[in-house]
C-alpha positions as CSV (number, residue, x, y, z in Angstrom):
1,X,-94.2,67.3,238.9
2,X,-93.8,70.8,237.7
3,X,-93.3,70.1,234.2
4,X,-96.5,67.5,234.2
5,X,-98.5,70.3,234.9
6,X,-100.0,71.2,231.6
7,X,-100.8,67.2,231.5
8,X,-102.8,67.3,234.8
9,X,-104.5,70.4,232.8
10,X,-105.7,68.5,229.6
11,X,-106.6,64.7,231.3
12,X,-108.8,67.0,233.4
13,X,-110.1,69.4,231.0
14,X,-110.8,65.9,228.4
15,X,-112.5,64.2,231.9
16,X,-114.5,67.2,232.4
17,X,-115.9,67.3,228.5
18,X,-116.3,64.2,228.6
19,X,-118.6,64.0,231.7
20,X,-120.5,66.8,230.3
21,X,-120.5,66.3,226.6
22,X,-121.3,62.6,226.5
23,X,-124.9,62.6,227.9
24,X,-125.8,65.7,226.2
25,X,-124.8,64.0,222.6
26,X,-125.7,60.2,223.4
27,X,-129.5,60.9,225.2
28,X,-132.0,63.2,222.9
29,X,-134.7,61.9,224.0
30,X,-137.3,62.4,227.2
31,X,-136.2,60.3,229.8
32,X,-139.6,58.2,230.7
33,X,-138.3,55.6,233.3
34,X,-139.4,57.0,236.6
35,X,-136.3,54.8,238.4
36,X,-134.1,57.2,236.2
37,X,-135.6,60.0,236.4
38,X,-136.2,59.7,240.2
39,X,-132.3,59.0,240.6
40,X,-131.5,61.9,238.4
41,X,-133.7,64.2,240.7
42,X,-132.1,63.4,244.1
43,X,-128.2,63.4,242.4
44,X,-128.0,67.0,243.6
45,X,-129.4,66.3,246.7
46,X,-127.3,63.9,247.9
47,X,-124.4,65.5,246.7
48,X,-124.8,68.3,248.7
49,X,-125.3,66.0,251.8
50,X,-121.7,64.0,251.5
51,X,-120.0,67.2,250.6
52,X,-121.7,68.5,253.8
53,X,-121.6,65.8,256.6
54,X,-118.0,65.7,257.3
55,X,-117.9,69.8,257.4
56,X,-120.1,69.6,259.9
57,X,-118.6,67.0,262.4
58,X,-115.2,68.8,261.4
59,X,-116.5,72.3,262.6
60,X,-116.7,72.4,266.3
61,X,-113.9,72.0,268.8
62,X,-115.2,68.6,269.8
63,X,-116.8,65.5,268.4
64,X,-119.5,65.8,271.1
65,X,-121.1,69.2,270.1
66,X,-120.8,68.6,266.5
67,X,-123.3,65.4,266.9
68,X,-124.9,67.5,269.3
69,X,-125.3,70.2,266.8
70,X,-126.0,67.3,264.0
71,X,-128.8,65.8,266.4
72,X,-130.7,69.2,267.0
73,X,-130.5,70.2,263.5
74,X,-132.3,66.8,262.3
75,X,-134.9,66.8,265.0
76,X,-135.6,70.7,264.7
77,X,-135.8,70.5,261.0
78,X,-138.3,66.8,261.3
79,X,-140.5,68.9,263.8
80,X,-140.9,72.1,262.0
81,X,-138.6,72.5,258.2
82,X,-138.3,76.4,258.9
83,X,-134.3,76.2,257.1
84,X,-133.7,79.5,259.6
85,X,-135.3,78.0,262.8
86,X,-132.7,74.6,261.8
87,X,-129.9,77.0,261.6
88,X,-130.0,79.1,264.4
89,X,-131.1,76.1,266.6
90,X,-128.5,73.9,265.5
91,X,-126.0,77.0,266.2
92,X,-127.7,77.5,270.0
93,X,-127.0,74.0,270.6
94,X,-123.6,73.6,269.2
95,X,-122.3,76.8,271.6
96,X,-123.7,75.4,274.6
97,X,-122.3,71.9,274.4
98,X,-118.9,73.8,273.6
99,X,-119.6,76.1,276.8
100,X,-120.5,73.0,278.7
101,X,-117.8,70.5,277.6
């Protein structure tokens, strides 16, 4: 494996380039569908969510607080959006059902 290292190195670097590169050279113009364009605005979005979901039921000590945690967090941030009031409720909740369970 050692000496396939430098191979590793260049199939990623190519993969990289070429994710970046390619759309930069093949699309010059405006994008005016608004399926694409609204796709293209939530990519980031979503991305952030599956890199985040299994963090957080992989963070407590036990399934049961994480959902618990999980659960307060959506219903805190449905009621009122504040991103502090989301965290520090979702935190509150997650220590009790630890200190409970």
């Amino acid at each position: 494996m050692t000496q396939n290292v430098y191979l590793y190195l260049i199939v990623a670097a190519v993969t990289l380039y070429v994710i970046r590169a390619l759309p930069m050279t093949l699309i010059r113009k405006d994008i005016k569908s608004p399926f694409i364009r609204s796709f293209l605005y939530y990519v980031p979005y979503v991305t952030l969510a599956v890199m985040t979901f299994p963090a957080i039921l992989s963070a407590t000590g036990s399934r049961i607080s994480a959902w618990a945690g999980f659960a307060a967090a959506l219903l805190i941030a449905y009621v009122d959006g504040n991103l502090f009031r989301v965290a520090i409720g979702a935190c509150l909740v997650v220590y009790a059902a630890e200190f409970y369970i």
